[in-house]
C-alpha positions in Angstrom: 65.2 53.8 138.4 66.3 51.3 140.6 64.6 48.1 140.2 64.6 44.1 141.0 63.7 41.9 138.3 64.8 38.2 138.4 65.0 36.0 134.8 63.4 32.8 134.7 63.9 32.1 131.0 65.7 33.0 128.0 65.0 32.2 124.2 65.6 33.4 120.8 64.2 34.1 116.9 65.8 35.8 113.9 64.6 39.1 115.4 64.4 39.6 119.2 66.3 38.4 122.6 63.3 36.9 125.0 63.5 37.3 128.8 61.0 35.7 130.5 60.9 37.4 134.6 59.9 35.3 137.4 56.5 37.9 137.6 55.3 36.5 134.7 56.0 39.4 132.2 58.3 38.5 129.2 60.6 41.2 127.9 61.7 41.7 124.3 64.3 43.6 123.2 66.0 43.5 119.8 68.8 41.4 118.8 70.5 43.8 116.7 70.8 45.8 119.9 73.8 43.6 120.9 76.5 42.9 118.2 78.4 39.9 120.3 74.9 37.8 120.9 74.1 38.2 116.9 77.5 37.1 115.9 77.4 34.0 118.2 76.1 30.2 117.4 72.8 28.5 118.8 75.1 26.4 121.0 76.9 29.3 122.6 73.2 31.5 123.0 71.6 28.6 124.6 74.6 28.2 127.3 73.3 31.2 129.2 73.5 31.2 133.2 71.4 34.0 135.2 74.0 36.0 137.7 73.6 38.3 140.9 71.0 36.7 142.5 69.0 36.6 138.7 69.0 40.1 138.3 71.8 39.4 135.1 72.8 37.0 132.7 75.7 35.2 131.1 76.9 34.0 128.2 80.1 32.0 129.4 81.1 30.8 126.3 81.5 34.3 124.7 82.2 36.2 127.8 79.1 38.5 128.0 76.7 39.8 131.0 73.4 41.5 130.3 71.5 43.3 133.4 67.9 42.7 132.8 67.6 46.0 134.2 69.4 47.3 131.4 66.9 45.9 129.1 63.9 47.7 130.8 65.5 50.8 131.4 66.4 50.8 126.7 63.1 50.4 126.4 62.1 53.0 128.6 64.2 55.7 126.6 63.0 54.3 123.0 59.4 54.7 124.1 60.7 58.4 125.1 62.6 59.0 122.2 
């Protein structure tokens, strides 16, 4: 699968990372899918910075990158699992 998607947006609640793309569509994936994200403060989840032309994203303050792509391409195998 070999896909573009660009972030416009990112936000948070007690259950799920929120990814809104620049198409509109908002992608959610679960937060205890990523151990260093759960384990960090407000402060260091809301210093996020997208990367590669939007396609990824950073967390500079904990040193962690997330391809959005990634986060379609989990929820494509959970659907299939």
């Amino acid at each position: 699968m070999n896909i573009s998607v660009k972030g416009k947006s990112v936000h948070f609640d007690d259950r799920y990372l929120h990814v809104e793309l620049e198409d509109g569509r908002i992608i959610l994936t679960p937060m205890s899918w990523y151990k260093e994200l759960q384990e960090s403060t407000l402060k260091q989840l809301s210093n996020y910075r997208f990367i590669c032309h939007g396609t990824g994203i950073e967390w500079t303050d904990i040193d962690y990158h997330l391809s959005i792509e990634s986060m379609l391409l989990s929820q494509v195998k959970q659907k299939a699992a």
